[in-house]
TORPAPA-624352 format. One record per residue (C-alpha): x, y, z; residue number from 1. Coordinates in Angstrom, 2 decimals, always signed. Layout:
<titis>
TITI_X_Y_Z_NUM
...
</titis>
This chain:
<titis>
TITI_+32.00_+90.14_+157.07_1
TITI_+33.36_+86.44_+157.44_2
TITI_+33.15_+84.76_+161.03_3
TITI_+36.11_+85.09_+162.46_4
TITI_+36.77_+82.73_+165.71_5
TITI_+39.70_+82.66_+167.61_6
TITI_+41.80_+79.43_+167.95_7
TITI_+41.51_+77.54_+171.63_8
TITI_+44.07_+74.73_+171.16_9
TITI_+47.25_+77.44_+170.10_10
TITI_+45.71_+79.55_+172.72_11
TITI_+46.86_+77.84_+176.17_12
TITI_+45.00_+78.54_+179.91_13
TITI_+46.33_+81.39_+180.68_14
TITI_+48.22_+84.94_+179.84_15
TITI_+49.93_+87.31_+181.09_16
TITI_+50.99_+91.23_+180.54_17
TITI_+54.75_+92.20_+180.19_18
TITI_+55.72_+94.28_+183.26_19
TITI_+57.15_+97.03_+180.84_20
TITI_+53.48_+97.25_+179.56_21
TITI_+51.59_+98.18_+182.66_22
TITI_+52.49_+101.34_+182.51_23
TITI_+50.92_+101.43_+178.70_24
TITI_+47.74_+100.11_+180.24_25
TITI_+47.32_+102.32_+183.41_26
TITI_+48.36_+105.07_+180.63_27
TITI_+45.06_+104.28_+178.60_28
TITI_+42.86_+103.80_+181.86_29
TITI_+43.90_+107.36_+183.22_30
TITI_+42.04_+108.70_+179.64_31
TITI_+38.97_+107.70_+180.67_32
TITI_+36.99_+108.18_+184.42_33
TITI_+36.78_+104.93_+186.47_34
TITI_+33.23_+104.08_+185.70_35
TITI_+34.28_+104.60_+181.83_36
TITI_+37.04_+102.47_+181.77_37
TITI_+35.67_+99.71_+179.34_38
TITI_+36.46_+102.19_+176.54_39
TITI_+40.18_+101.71_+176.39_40
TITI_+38.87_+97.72_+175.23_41
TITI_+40.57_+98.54_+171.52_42
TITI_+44.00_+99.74_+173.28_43
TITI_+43.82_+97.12_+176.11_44
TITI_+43.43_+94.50_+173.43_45
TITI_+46.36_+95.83_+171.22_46
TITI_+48.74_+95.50_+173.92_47
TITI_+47.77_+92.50_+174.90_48
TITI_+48.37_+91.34_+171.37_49
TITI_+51.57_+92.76_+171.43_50
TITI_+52.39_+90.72_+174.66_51
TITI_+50.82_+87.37_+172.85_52
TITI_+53.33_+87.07_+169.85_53
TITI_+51.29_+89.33_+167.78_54
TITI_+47.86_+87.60_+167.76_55
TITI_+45.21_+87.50_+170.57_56
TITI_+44.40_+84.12_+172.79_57
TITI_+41.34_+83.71_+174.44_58
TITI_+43.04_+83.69_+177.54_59
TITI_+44.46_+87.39_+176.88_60
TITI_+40.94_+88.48_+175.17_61
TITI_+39.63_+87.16_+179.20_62
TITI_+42.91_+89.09_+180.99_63
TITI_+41.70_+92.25_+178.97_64
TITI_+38.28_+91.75_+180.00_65
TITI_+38.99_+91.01_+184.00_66
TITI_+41.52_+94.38_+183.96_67
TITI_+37.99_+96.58_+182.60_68
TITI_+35.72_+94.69_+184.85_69
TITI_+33.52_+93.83_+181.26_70
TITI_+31.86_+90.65_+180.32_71
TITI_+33.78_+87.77_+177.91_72
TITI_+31.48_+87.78_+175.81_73
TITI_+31.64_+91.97_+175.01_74
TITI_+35.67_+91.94_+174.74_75
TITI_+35.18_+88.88_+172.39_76
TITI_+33.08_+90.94_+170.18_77
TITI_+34.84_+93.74_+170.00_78
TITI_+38.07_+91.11_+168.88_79
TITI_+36.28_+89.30_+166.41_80
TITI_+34.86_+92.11_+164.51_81
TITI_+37.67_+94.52_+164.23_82
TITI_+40.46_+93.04_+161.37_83
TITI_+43.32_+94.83_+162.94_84
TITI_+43.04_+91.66_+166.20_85
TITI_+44.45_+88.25_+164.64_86
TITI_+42.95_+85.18_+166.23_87
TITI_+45.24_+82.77_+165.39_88
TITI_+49.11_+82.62_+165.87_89
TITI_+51.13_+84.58_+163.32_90
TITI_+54.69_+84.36_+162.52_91
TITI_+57.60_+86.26_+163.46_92
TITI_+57.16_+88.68_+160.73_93
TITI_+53.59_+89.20_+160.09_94
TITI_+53.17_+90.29_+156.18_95
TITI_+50.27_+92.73_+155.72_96
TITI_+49.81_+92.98_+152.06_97
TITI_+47.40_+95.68_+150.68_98
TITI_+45.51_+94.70_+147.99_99
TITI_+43.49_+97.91_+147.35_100
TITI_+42.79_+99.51_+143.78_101
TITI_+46.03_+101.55_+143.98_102
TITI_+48.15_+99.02_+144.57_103
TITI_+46.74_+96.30_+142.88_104
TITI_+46.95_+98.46_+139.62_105
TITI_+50.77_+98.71_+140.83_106
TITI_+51.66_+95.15_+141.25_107
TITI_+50.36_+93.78_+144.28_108
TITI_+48.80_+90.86_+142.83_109
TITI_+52.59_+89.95_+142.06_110
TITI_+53.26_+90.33_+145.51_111
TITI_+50.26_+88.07_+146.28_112
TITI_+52.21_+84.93_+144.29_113
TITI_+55.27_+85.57_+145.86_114
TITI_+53.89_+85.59_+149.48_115
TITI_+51.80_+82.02_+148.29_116
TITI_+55.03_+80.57_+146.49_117
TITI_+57.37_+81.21_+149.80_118
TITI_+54.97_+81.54_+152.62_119
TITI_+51.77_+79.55_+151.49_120
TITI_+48.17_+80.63_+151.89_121
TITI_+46.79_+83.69_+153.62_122
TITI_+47.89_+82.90_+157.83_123
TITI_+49.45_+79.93_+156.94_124
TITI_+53.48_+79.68_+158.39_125
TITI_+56.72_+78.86_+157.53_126
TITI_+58.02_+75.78_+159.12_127
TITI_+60.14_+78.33_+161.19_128
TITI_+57.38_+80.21_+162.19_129
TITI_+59.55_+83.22_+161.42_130
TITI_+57.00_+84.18_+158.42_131
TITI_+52.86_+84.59_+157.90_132
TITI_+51.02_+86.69_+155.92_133
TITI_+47.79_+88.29_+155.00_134
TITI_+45.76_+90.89_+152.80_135
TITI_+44.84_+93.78_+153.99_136
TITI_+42.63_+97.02_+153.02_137
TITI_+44.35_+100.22_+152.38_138
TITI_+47.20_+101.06_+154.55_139
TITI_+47.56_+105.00_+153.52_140
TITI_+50.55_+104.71_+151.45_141
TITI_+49.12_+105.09_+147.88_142
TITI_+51.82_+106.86_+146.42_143
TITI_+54.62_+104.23_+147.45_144
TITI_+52.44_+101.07_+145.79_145
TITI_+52.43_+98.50_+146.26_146
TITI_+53.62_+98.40_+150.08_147
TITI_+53.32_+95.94_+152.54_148
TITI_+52.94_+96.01_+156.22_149
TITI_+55.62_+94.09_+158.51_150
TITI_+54.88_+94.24_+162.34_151
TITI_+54.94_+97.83_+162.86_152
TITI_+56.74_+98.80_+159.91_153
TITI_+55.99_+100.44_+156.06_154
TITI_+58.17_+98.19_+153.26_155
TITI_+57.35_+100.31_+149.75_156
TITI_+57.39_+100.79_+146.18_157
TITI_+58.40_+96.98_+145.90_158
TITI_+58.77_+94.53_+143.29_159
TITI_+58.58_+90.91_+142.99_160
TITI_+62.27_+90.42_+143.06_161
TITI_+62.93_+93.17_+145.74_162
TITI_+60.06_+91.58_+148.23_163
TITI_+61.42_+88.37_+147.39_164
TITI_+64.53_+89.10_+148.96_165
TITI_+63.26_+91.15_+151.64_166
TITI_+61.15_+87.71_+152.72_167
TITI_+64.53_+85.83_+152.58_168
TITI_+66.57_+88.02_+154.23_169
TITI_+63.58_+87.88_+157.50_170
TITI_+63.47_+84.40_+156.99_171
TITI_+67.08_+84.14_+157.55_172
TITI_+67.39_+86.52_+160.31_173
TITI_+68.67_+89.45_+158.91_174
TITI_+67.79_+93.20_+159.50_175
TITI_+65.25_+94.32_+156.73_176
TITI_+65.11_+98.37_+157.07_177
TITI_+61.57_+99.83_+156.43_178
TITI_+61.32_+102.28_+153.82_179
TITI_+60.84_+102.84_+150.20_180
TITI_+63.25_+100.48_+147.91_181
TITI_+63.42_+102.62_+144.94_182
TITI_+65.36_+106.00_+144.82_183
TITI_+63.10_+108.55_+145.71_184
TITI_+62.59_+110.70_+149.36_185
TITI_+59.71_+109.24_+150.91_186
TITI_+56.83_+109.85_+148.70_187
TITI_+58.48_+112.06_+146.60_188
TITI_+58.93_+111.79_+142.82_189
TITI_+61.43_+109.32_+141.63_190
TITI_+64.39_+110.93_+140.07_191
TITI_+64.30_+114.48_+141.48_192
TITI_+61.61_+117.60_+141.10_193
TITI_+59.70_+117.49_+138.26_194
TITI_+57.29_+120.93_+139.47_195
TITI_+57.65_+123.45_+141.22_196
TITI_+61.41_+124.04_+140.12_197
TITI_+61.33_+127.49_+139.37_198
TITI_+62.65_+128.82_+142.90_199
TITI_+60.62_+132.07_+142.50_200
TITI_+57.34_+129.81_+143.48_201
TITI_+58.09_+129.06_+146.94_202
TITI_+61.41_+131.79_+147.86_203
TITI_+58.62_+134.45_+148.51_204
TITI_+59.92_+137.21_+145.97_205
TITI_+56.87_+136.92_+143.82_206
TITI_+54.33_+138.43_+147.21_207
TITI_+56.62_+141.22_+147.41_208
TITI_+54.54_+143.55_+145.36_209
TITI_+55.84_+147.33_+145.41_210
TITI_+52.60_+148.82_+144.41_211
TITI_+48.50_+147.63_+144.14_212
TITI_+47.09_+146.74_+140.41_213
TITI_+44.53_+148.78_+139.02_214
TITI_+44.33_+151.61_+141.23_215
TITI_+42.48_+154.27_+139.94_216
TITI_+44.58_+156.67_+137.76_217
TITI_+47.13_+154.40_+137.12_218
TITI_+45.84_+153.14_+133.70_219
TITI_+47.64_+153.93_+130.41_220
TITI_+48.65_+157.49_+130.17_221
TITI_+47.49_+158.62_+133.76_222
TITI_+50.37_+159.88_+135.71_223
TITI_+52.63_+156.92_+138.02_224
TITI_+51.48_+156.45_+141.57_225
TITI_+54.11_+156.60_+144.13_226
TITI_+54.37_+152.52_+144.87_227
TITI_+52.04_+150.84_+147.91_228
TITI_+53.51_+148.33_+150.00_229
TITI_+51.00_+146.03_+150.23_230
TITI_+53.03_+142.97_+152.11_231
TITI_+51.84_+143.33_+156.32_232
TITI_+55.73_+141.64_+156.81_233
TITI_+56.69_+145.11_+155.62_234
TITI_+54.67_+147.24_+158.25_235
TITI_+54.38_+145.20_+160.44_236
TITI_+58.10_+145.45_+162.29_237
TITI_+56.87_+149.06_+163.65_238
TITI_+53.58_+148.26_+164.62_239
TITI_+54.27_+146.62_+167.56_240
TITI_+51.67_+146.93_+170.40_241
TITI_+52.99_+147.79_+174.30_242
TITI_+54.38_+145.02_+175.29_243
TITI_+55.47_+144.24_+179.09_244
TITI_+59.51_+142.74_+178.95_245
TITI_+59.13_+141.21_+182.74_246
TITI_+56.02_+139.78_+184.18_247
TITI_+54.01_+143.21_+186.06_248
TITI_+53.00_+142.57_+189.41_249
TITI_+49.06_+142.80_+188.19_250
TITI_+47.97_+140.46_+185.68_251
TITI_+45.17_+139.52_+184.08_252
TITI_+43.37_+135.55_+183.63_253
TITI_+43.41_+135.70_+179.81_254
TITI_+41.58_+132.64_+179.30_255
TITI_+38.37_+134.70_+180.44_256
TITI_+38.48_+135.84_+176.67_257
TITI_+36.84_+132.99_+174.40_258
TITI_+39.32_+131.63_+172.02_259
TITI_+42.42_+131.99_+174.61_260
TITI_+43.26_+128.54_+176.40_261
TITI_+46.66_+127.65_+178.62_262
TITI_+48.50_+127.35_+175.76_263
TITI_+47.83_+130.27_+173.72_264
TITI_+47.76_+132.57_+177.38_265
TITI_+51.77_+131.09_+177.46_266
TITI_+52.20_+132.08_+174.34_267
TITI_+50.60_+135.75_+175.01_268
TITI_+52.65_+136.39_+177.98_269
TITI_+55.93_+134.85_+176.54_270
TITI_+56.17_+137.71_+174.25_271
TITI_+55.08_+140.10_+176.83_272
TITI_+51.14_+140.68_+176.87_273
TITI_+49.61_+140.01_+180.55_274
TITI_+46.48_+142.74_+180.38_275
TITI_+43.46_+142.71_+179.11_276
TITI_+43.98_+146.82_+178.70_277
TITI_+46.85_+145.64_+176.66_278
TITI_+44.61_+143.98_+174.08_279
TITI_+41.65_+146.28_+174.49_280
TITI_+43.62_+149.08_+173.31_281
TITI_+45.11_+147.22_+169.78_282
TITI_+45.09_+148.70_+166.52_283
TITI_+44.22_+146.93_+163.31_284
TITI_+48.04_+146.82_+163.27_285
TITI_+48.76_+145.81_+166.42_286
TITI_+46.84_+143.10_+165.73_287
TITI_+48.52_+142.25_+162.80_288
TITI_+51.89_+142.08_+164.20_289
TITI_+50.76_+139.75_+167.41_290
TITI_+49.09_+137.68_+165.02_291
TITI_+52.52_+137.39_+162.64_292
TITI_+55.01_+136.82_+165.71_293
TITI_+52.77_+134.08_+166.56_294
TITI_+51.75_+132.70_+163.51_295
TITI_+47.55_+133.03_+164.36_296
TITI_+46.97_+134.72_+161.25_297
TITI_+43.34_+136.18_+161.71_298
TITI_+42.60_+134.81_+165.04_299
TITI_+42.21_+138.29_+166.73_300
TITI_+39.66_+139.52_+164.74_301
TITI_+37.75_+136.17_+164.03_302
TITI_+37.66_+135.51_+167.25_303
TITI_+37.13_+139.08_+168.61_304
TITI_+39.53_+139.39_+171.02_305
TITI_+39.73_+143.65_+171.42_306
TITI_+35.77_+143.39_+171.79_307
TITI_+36.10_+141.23_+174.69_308
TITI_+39.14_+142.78_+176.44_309
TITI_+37.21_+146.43_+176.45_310
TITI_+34.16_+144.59_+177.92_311
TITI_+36.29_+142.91_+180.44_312
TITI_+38.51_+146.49_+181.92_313
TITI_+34.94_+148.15_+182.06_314
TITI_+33.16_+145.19_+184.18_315
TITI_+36.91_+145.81_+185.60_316
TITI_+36.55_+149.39_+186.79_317
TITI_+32.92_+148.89_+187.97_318
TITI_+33.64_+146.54_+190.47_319
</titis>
């Protein structure tokens, strides 16, 4: 990695946090317990670069490091070695080109001489200071290359003479909406659906199978089988277990059965199980239809819930 040092003269004496950003910071320090509290550095220092014109002073690296009660010296290493922390002032609009395989085989090199021919070199700025720029590693947008990075924002599938004029219009002061700047839907293909057009693959008629393949006897010349439904959407409508439509006066802690936490005990009770009797005494069936109205396919038997309900009414009725 190249040394990376942070720039003293730009940086002043001192710094400051944005009222609207303490409660951002005493929103990271309630994560972790008070003797802890040196691990939200990486948050601590990304607000503070927020609140510093987009790069970090070494008077806000020593404000981050007096709020965790840390040492200068561990906050400055944590600055200097993670790339996402610039150390030197940055324009306005901060350009974060990626230059990775993807979209360097898509033109980002391009975007590289465009950046040098208006901008200059790599954290140089514009007279203005509205503009600065860098390269970056990949920024997760593969599909839309090559893409750049502005403050907080994605600017893809970008040309020379596209990015040219998005650069100009910052420069000038103008809006620039994120987005893609070709006609397509977010990463989808340009010009419409090229798979998956046949509606059959995706409208669910093809799963609605009226009888099983290959049973036995149903070869060529054996006599027809009355047709299986084999879809559990089918069955599954009158297979409902007892369910309670108020809360009962007696219920049951369901979270005392592994795999059921707060959440999934709201869910449980919102459609009207509050027992453990209730769940002890599913069928297959039963199962089946919880598991569809709440979309856990396979969670009660994977995580044997029935099992653990009988165990609990018996420990129940000996006590």
């Amino acid at each position: 990695m190249a040394l990376r040092r942070f720039d003293l003269e730009a940086g002043g004496e001192s710094f400051c946090f944005a009222s609207e950003t303490e409660s951002k910071i005493a929103f990271w320090l309630g994560k972790y317990p008070l003797d802890k509290k040196r691990s939200a550095v990486i948050p601590l220092l990304w607000l503070a670069q927020k609140d510093n014109a987009g790069w970090l002073s070494e008077p806000a690296m020593r404000a981050v490091a007096d709020r965790l009660e840390m040492p200068y010296i561990r906050v400055y290493e944590v600055a200097t070695f993670y790339t996402m922390f610039r150390l030197q002032p940055v324009g306005k609009h901060h350009i974060q080109l990626c230059g990775t395989t993807p979209c360097m085989l898509r033109g980002a090199n391009d975007l590289k001489a465009v950046c040098r021919e208006r901008i200059g070199e790599p954290f140089s700025l514009t007279d203005d200071g509205r503009l600065s720029w860098e390269e970056v590693e990949c920024l997760g947008a593969c599909v839309n290359a090559p893409m750049v990075q502005i403050n907080d924002y994605y600017y893809e599938d970008l040309s020379p003479e596209c990015f040219g004029e998005l650069l100009d219009q910052l420069r000038n002061g103008a809006d620039a909406p994120p987005g893609t700047f070709v006609e397509r839907q977010r990463s989808a293909p340009i010009g419409g659906l090229t798979s998956l057009v046949d509606p059959a693959l995706f409208d669910g008629s093809r799963t609605a199978l009226s009888e099983l393949p290959n049973l036995p006897g149903t070869g060529e010349g054996a006599a027809v089988a009355e047709p299986v439904r084999t879809t559990l959407i089918q069955s599954i409508p009158n297979e409902a277990p007892d369910l309670f439509q108020s809360a009962p006066a007696e219920q049951n802690d369901l979270r005392k059965i592994k795999g059921i936490g707060p959440k999934a005990m709201e869910r449980l009770q919102a459609l009207g199980v509050y027992q453990f009797g209730q769940i002890a005494g599913w069928s297959v069936a039963n199962a089946a239809w919880v598991e569809s109205a709440l979309s856990w396919p396979g969670r009660v038997e994977r995580e044997d819930w029935i099992a653990q309900a009988k165990a609990l009414v018996a420990a129940d009725k000996e006590t």
